[in-house]
Phi, psi and omega in degrees: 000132198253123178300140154111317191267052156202197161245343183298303171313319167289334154324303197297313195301344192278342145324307201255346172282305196289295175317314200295321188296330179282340208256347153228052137273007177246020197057011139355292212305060201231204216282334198301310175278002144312310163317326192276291205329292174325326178259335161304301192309320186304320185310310316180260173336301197251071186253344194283190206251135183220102169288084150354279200233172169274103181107000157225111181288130193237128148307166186248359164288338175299306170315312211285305178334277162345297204299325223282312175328293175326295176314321187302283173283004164286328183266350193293301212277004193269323171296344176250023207241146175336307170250157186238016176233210192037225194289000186274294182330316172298301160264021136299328184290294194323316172311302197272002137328301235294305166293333198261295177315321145310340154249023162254333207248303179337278181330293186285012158224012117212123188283068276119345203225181192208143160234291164320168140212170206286136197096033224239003174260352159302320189272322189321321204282319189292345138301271169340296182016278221286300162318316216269315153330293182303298179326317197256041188002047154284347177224167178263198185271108186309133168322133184333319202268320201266324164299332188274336173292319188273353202268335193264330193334109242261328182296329193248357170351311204255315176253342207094226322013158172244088193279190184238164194270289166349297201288319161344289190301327190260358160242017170280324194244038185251170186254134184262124174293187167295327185292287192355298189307308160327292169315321170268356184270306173336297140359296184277329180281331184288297189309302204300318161306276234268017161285278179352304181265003176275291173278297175267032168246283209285303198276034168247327156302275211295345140336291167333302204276335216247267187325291200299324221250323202267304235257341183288353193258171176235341152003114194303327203278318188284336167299319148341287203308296202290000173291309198280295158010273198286332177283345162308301197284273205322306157322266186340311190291308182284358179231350160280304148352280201301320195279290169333310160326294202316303197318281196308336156298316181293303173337294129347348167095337172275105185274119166255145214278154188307132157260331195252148167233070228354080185287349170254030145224041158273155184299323173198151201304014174282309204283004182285296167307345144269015160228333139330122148047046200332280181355287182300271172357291184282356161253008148291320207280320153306298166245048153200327168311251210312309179292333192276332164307293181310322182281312149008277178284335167294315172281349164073050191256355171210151197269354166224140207298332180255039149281310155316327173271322169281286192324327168306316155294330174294310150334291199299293192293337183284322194278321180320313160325279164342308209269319162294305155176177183291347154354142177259353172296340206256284160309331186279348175291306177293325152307330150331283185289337209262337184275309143358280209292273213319322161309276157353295195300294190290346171280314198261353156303302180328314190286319174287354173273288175279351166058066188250333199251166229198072200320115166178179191257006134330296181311294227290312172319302186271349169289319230265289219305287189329317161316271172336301171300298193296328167308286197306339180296294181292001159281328169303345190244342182278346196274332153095061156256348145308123187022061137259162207264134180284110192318105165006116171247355219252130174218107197210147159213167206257115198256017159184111162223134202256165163326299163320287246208144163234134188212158173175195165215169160206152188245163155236110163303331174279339176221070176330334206210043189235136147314137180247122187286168186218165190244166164227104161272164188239095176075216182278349155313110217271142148279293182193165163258160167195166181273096189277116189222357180320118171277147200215085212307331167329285168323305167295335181239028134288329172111003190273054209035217192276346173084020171243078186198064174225157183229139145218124193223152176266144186316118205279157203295305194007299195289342206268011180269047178027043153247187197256145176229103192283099177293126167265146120276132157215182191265133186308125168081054174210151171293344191276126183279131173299169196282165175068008165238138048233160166249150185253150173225155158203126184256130209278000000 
């Protein structure tokens, strides 16, 4: 069950809502039920069948279990190891790679088999935290439950927020009166509107209308169209999502930190990226960004001072690439943003020096647009519709043909209550077109427009000469076949 996408999930949450409200309006609401609620849902969330192997199926709370085991004696045995820097430190980050690589690489060296499961590059990272905290010895070795809390919190689970362990640790387990409470259900409601109208209202339209109709096409134009689509829908979706996390985090007593700030009005992709998936952005820019820059410069690893900072972006973004899956759409995304930073980094040393760009609002107006074209690019190459194939809008299938007699439907989702002409070929041999226009009470109450897009056409003598033919249906002047075609027939 994926949080969030649906209402049947919001069905569920009301188990765990109704109860947190009644019990903090008595000042109640605190970590213990936070706790139960957080192991119910995971039971609930991870209830499903997971292939290992091809043929041995694992629950998937089992699987969750494991990581959680793992993580556990991975921070345990690195918080008890003589040193917290060199070589121990290393391998506790490897260790707590180590399951989020196996379910990224599992898959690509044998496709048959599962390892992850969903969220599980979210708790890595709120794992690492916790290591890199201990390396830089701001925290002690976190309590069992509180290490498990910050890794399940079950409102930010599947996607973030990506909260930090520090911030975590001083509100989960404090106790709220009744105002507090008050404050965050204030909190929690204004997010929970604008999760609702940002993913099913906003990214749900322009899906329908935009996104879908742009992507069905191969067109250079449609391609244009379908760039500006999906960054729009992605925000919206990813930031409607994120605005649900938060509210239930506030439910709970967790203020977890914003991820979007109107991130397409930023000035430049840096500040872009201070408004983008905050969350994330600042913790590559902290614990890879910021260290590998700082050991950089103590070591005198490049003989010019702005060398350093672009191999950082390149580091950071390549893995934040990576870290979205092995994909080459995904990495060529992160080589993107880290050449963007790299640009970006040296037009504005270059700029403090000549005082060639000039604060106003004009300027601000033509940063925001420029900005805005290079973002939306680089959602076109993480979204992988570079040179794919333009999606299906066609829905049909040819549900019998006989010597006599051929019947089936097709739909257009895009233009729901239009007739679709279909071709008929014999091998590579066009026959005839025809219109599926039949009206069909099945169809309407499948949802299938107005229901008049169904065929019954009679089988053409062509066909009647006792050889064998491999028949094609398709939606006319297209290669696309309806489903259960093509058929072979051969009529005595």
């Amino acid at each position: 069950m994926i949080p969030y996408a649906d209402f049947t999930y919001f069905g569920l949450l009301l188990y765990a809502v109704v109860p947190t409200l009644i019990l903090g309006l008595f000042g109640k609401a605190g970590w213990r039920w936070a706790t139960v609620v957080t192991a119910g849902m995971l039971l609930v969330q991870y209830h499903g069948l997971l292939s290992i192997r091809p043929h041995f199926p694992v629950r998937e709370i089992w699987i969750v279990i494991g990581f959680a085991v793992w993580q556990w004696a991975t921070v345990s045995i690195f918080a008890k190891s003589g040193t917290r820097a060199g070589w121990p430190f290393y391998v506790a980050v490897a260790a707590s790679l180590l399951p989020l690589a196996a379910s990224k690489f599992v898959p690509v060296i044998s496709p048959r088999s599962e390892f992850g499961f969903l969220g599980i590059s979210y708790i890595t990272f709120r794992a690492l935290d916790v290591a890199f905290c201990l390396r830089d010895n701001v925290i002690a070795l976190p309590g069992t439950l509180d290490f498990l809390m910050f890794l399940f919190f079950f409102p930010t689970i599947s996607a973030g927020p990506i909260d930090r362990f520090q911030r975590f640790a001083g509100e989960w387990k404090k106790r709220r009166t009744r105002a507090e409470f008050l404050v965050d259900l204030d909190g929690a409601v204004h997010r929970i509107f604008r999760g609702f109208f940002y993913k099913f209202i906003l990214a749900a339209l322009i899906k329908q209308y935009w996104l879908e109709r742009a992507a069905s096409s191969g067109s250079f134009v449609a391609l244009v169209s379908y760039m500006y689509a999906y960054s729009f829908y992605l925000f919206f979706d990813f930031a409607g999502y994120s605005a649900f996390a938060i509210a239930l985090s506030y439910l709970f007593g967790v203020h977890t930190p914003e991820n979007f700030n109107r991130p397409f009005l930023a000035r430049n992709i840096r500040d872009f990226w201070n408004r983008w998936h905050i969350t994330l952005s600042f913790w590559f820019r902290d614990h890879v960004y910021m260290r590998f820059l700082y050991a950089a410069m103590r070591g005198k690893w490049f003989a010019h001072k702005e060398v350093a900072p672009i191999v950082g972006y390149f580091l950071a973004f390549g893995l934040m690439g990576l870290w979205h899956g092995p994909e080459l759409h995904y990495i060529a995304y992160g080589f993107y943003q880290a050449a963007l930073l790299s640009a970006f980094h040296i037009f504005s040393r270059w700029s403090k020096v000549h005082r060639y760009w000039h604060e106003g609002l004009v300027s601000r107006a033509v940063a925001i647009f420029i900005t805005f074209q290079f973002v939306c690019f680089g959602l076109l190459i993480f979204s992988g519709r570079i040179g794919a194939a333009p999606l299906p809008h066609h829905v049909g299938d040819v549900e019998q043909a006989y010597c006599y007699e051929m019947y089936g439907w097709v739909w257009d989702k895009h233009r729901p209550d239009v007739p679709v002409d279909v071709e008929l070929w014999d091998g590579d041999k066009y026959l005839m077109k025809f219109t599926a226009n039949e009206f069909r009470r099945d169809l309407v109450d499948a949802g299938y427009g107005n229901g008049k897009h169904g065929f019954h056409i009679l089988t053409p003598p062509q066909l009647k000469d006792r050889r064998s033919h491999v028949i094609h249906l398709r939606i006319a002047g297209t290669k696309q076949e309806l489903t259960n075609s093509p058929k072979v027939i051969q009529c005595q």
